[in-house]
C-alpha positions in Angstrom: 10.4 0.9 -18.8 7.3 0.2 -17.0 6.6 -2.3 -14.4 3.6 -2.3 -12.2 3.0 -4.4 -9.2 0.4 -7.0 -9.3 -1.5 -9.3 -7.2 -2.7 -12.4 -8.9 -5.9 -14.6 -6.9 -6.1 -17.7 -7.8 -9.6 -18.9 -7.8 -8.7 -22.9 -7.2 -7.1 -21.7 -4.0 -10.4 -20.1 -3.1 -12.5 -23.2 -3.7 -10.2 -25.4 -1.8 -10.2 -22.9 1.9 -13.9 -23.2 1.4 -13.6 -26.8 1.1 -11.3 -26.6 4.2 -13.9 -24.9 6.3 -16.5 -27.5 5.5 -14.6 -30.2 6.2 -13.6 -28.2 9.6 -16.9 -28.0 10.7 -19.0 -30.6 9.1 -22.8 -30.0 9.3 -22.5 -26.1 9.7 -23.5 -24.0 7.3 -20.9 -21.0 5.6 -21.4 -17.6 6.0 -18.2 -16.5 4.1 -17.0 -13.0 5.2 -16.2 -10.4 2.0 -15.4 -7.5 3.6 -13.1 -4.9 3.4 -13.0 -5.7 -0.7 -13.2 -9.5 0.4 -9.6 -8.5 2.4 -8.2 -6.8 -0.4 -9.2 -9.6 -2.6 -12.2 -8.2 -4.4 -15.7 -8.3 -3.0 -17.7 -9.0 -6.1 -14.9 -11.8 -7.9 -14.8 -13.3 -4.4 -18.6 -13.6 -3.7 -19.3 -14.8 -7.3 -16.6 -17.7 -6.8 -17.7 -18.9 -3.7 -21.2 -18.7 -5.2 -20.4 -21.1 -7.2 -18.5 -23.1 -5.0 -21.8 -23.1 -2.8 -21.4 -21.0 0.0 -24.2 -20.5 1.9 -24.3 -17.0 3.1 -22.2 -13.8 2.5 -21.9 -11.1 5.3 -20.2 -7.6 5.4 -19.4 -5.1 7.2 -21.6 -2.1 6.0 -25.1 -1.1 3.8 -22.7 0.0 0.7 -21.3 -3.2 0.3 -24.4 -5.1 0.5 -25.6 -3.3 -2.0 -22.8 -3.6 -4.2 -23.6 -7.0 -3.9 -27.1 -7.2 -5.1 -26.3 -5.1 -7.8 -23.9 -7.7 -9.3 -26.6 -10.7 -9.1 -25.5 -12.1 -5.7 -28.9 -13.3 -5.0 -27.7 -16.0 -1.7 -28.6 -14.1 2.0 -25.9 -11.2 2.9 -25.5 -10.3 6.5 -25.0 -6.7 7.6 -22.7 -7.2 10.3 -22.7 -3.6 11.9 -26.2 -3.7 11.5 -28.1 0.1 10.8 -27.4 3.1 11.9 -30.7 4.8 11.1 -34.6 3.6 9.9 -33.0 5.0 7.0 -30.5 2.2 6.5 -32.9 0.1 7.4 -35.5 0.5 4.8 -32.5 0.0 2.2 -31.8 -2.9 4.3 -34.8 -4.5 4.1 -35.7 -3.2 0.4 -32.7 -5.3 -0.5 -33.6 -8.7 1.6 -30.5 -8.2 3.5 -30.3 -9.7 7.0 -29.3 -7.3 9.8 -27.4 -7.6 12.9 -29.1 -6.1 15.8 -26.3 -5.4 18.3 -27.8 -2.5 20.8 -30.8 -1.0 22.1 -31.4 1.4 19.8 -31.7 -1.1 17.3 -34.3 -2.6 18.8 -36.7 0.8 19.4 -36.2 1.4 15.2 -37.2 -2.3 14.2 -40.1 -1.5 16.6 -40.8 2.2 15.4 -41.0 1.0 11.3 -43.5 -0.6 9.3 -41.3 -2.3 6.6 -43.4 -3.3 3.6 -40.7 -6.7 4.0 -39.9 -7.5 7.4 -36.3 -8.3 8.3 -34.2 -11.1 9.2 -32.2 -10.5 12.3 -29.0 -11.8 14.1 -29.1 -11.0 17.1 -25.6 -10.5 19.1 -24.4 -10.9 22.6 -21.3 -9.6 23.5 -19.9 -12.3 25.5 -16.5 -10.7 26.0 -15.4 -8.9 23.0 -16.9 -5.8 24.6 -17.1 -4.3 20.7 -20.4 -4.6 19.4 -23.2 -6.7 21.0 -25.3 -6.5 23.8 -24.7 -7.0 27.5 -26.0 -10.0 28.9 -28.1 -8.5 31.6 -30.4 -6.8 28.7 -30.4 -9.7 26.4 -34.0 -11.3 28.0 -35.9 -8.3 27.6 -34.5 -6.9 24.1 -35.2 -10.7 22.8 -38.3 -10.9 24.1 -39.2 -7.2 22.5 -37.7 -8.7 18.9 -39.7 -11.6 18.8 -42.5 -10.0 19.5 -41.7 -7.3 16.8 -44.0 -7.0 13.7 -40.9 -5.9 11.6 -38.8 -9.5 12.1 -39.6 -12.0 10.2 -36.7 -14.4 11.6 -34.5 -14.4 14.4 -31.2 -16.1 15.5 -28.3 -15.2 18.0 -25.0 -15.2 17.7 -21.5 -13.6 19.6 -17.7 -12.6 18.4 -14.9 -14.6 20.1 -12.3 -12.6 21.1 -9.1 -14.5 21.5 -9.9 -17.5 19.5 -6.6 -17.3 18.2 -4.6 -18.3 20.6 -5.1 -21.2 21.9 -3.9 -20.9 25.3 -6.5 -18.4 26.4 -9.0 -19.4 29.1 -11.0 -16.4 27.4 -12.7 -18.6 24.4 -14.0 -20.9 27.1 -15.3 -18.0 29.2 -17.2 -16.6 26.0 -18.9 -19.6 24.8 -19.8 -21.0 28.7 -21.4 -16.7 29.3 -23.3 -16.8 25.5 -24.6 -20.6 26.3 -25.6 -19.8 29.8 -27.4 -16.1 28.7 -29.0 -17.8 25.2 -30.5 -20.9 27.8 -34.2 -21.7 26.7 -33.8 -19.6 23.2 -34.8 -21.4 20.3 -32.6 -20.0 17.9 -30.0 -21.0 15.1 -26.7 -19.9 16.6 -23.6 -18.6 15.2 -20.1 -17.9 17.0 -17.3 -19.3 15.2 -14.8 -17.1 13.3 -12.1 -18.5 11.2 -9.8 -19.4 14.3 -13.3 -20.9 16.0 -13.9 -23.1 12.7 -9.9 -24.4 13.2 -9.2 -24.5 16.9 -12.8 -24.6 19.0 -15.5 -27.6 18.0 -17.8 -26.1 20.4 -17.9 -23.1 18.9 -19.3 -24.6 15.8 -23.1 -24.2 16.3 -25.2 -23.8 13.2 -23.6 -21.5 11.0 -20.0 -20.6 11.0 -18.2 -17.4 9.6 -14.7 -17.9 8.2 -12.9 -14.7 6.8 -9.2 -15.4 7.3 -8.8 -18.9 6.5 -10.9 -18.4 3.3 -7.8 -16.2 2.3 -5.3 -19.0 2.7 -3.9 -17.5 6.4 -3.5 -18.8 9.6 -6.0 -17.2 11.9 -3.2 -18.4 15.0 -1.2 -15.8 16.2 2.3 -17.0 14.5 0.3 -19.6 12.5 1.4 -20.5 9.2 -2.1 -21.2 6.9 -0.1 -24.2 5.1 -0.1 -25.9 8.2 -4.2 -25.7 8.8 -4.1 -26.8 4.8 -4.9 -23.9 3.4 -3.7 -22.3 0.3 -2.8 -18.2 -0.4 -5.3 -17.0 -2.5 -3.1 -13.8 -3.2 0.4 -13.2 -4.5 1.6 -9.8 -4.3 4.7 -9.7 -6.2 6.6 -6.7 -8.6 10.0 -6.9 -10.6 13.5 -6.0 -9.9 14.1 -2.7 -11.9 18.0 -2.3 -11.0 20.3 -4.0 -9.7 23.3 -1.6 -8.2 26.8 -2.1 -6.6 27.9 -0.2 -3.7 31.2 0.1 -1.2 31.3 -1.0 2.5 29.7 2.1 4.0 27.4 3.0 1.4 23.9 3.8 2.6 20.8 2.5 1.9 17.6 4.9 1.5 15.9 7.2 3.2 17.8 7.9 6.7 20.6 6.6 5.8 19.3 3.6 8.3 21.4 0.9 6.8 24.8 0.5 5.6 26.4 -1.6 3.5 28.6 -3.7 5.6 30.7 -4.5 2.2 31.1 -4.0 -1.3 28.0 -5.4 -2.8 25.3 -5.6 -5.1 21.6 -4.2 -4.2 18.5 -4.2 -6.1 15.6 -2.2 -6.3 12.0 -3.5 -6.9 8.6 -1.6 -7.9 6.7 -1.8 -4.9 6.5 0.4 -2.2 4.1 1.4 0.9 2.5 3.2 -2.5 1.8 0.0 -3.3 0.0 -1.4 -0.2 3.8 -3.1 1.0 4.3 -2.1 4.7 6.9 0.6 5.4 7.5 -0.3 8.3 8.9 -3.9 7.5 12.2 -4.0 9.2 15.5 -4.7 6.8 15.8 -9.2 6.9 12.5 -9.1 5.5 12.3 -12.1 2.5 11.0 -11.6 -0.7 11.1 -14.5 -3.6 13.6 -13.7 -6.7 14.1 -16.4 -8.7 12.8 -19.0 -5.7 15.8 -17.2 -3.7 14.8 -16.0 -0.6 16.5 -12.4 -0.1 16.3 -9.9 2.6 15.2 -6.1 2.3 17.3 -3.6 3.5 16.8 -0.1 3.9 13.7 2.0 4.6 10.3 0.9 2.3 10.4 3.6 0.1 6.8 4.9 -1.6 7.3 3.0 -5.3 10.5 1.1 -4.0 12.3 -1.1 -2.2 15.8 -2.7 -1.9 17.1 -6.1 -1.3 20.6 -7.8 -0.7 21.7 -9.3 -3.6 25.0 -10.8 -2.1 25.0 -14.6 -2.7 21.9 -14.2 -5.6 22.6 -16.3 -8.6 21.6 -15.1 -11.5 19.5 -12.2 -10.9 18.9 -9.8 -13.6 16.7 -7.2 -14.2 13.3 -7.8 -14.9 12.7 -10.6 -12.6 9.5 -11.1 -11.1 9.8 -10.9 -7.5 7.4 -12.5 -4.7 6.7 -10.1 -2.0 4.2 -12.8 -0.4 2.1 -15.4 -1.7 2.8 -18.8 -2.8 6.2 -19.3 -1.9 6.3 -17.1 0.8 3.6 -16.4 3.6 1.6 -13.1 4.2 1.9 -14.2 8.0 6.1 -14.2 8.3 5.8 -10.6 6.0 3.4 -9.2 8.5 5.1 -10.4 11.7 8.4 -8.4 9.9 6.3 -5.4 10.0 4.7 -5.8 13.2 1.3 -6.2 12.0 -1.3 -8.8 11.0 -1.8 -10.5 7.8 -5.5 -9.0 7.5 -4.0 -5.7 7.3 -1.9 -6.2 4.7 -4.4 -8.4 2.4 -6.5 -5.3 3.0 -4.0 -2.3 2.3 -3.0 -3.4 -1.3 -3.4 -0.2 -3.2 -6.0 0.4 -6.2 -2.7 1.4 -8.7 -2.2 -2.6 -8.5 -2.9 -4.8 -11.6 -5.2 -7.8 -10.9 -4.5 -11.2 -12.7 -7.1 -13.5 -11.8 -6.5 -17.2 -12.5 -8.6 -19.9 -12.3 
């Protein structure tokens, strides 16, 4: 027998989150973030969908991606978010019309060292509170005033990272965007600052250009959000098939570790997806998966190929069933919060060994 897990993305989905971000933020224009693989969903099937569906802007994370980019056709602007680490990248950069974000001083002395046969487009980024990548406000005059000056720019805008945009009781959003509009005063610049949870939860955060990642995916960017409720639809369904199904006596246990025991005679089955798989192992036994529309709970440790579920109270389950591990039916978000993790982490971790179906 052979059964392989597989993740189907459904394109329509993907249309309609962009269409949710517009209508979100009316007037803005998209930068739609790919990546990380587009979060596990495929960086060059993602950008060449929402290409179509007329995003305006692509931005990711590193120089190898960009490229990857160009050298499938994408021809709309791509942003570099972690900008260049030497005038090496930066010639490749530029060769490649990429647009770069400048988010420290060093940056600054390279742009001003080269003469790029193309100059550059730049974002320029203030760390307003994320205290990651940006610079400090109390260098932000003179490094601007050394860009636009710079022979090797050839546009400039500003833009900052919120840090806890998704929750909506922190005072920390408001902080960020009063610090970034009160150090940008007097720049004429196109701005951009919201993320995904910006575009849903903050107005004022809209500026000119917005960058949705999560929500793009179909996921709440709220911590214990749910990404039907913003009207968003999974793009991803990671599901497998039960390969046995297997009775056992009260007492029995369960896996590795012996970490759960039957607490009766019952029936448990086993499906093909593990942490091999990109499923997290450490999602506690109660998890849900989908068979049959049934919502049962794992038990047991997450094995590498495997896992098992409670089968008592299961009507007709047989072998060879397809099984929803999350996806429509069943969010990413209540699958990560079982694991103690994030949604991004486990759109991101799907393993390569999983088929693709791609509907449209």
């Amino acid at each position: 027998m052979t059964s392989v897990a597989t993740v189907e993305i459904d394109c329509w989905a993907l249309r309609h989150n962009l269409a949710r971000v517009r209508e979100s933020a009316p007037g803005t224009r998209v930068i739609a973030v790919i990546k990380a693989n587009a979060y596990g969903h495929g960086l060059i099937r993602v950008a060449k969908i929402l290409q179509q569906a007329g995003s305006d802007a692509f931005a990711v994370a590193r120089l190898n991606e960009a490229l990857q980019l160009r050298e499938a056709g994408i021809q709309q602007p791509i942003i570099c978010l972690e900008g260049f680490l030497n005038s090496t990248e930066l010639y490749e950069l530029a060769r490649h019309d990429v647009q770069v974000v400048v988010h420290h001083a060093n940056h600054v002395a390279i742009l001003e060292q080269q003469r790029l046969s193309e100059p550059v487009s730049v974002w320029f980024k203030i760390d307003s509170g994320m205290h990651r990548l940006g610079v400090p406000p109390q260098s932000v005059a003179e490094l601007w005033q050394r860009l636009t000056a710079c022979d090797s720019v050839k546009a400039l805008r500003l833009m900052t990272h919120l840090a806890s945009a998704d929750d909506p009781r922190s005072e920390q959003t408001q902080q960020q965007l009063k610090l970034f509009a009160d150090t940008t005063k007097g720049m004429a610049a196109e701005v951009s600052i919201a993320n995904s949870s910006g575009i849903l939860g903050w107005q004022q955060s809209h500026g000119d250009w917005v960058r949705p990642g999560l929500m793009l995916y179909g996921a709440s960017p709220f911590i214990n959000g749910r990404g039907e409720d913003e009207g968003l639809q999974p793009v991803m369904t990671f599901s497998s098939h039960l390969i046995a199904v297997n009775h056992f006596k009260r007492g029995d246990p369960i896996g590795y570790g012996a970490s759960w025991c039957c607490p009766e005679d019952m029936a448990v089955g086993v499906v093909a997806c593990g942490y091999g798989d990109g499923y997290p192992r450490h999602a506690v036994p109660g998890t849900p998966v989908l068979v049959n529309g049934q919502r049962l709970p794992l038990v047991g440790r997450v094995s590498m190929d495997t896992l098992c579920i409670d089968l008592r109270g299961a009507a007709g389950v047989n072998i060879g069933d397809d099984v929803t591990l999350w996806g429509k039916g069943l969010p990413v978000e209540e699958v990560a919060e079982c694991a103690a993790t994030i949604p991004y982490e486990l759109l991101c971790a799907v393993a390569g060994r999983v088929a693709v179906e791609v509907i449209n």
